[in-house]
C-alpha positions, 0 to 999 in steps of 0.5 A, spaced: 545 502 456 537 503 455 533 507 459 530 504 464 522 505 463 517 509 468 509 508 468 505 513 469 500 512 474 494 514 469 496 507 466 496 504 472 487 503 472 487 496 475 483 494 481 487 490 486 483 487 491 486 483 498 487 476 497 489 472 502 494 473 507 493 481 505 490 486 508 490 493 507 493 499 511 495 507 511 501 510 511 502 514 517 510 516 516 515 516 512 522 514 515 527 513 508 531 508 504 524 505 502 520 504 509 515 506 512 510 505 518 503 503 516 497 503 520 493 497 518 485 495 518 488 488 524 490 495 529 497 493 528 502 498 526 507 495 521 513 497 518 512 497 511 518 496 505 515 498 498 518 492 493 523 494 488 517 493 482 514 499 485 519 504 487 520 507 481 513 507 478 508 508 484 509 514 490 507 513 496 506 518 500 502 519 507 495 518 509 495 513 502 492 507 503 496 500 500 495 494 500 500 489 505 503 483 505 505 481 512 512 477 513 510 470 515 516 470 520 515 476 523 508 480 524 511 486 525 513 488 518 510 487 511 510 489 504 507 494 500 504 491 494 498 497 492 497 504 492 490 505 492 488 512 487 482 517 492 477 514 486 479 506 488 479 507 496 472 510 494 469 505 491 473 500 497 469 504 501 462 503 498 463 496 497 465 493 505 472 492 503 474 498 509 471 499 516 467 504 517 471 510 519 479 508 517 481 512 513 
């Protein structure tokens, strides 16, 4: 059986931004086995999962900045699709993507 492979975040340069039915939020707690509580940009707190494509090549933390996916059935759970890196919640910042004061 292969190895499986892990990226390293430094070939992770992509900018992704929110399309639509996304928004953005930051990590407020860690709770395990994948979830997380997500403060999002709406002034809702979600319940995060962090989906299967990212859980070995990205690692959330608190206080991260991800871009989210709202279920459609239910707008109290999301899935996280993006972390964003200090240098892209930078240029977020500078270009109206984020409120002032969020993050």
């Amino acid at each position: 059986m292969g190895k499986r492979k892990v990226l390293s975040e430094s070939e992770l340069k992509d900018l992704v931004l929110p399309g639509e039915g996304e928004i953005l939020g930051v990590v407020d707690r860690l709770l395990g086995s994948d979830h997380v509580m997500i403060r999002c940009v709406d002034g809702k707190v979600r319940l995060g999962r962090i989906r299967g494509k990212l859980k070995r090549r990205i690692w959330i933390r608190d206080g991260d900045l991800v871009l989210v996916a709202p279920w459609p059935f239910d707008d109290t759970k999301c899935d996280i699709l993006w972390r964003y890196t200090v240098a892209q919640v930078d240029w977020l910042r500078d270009n109206g993507y984020l409120p002032a004061g969020f993050v």
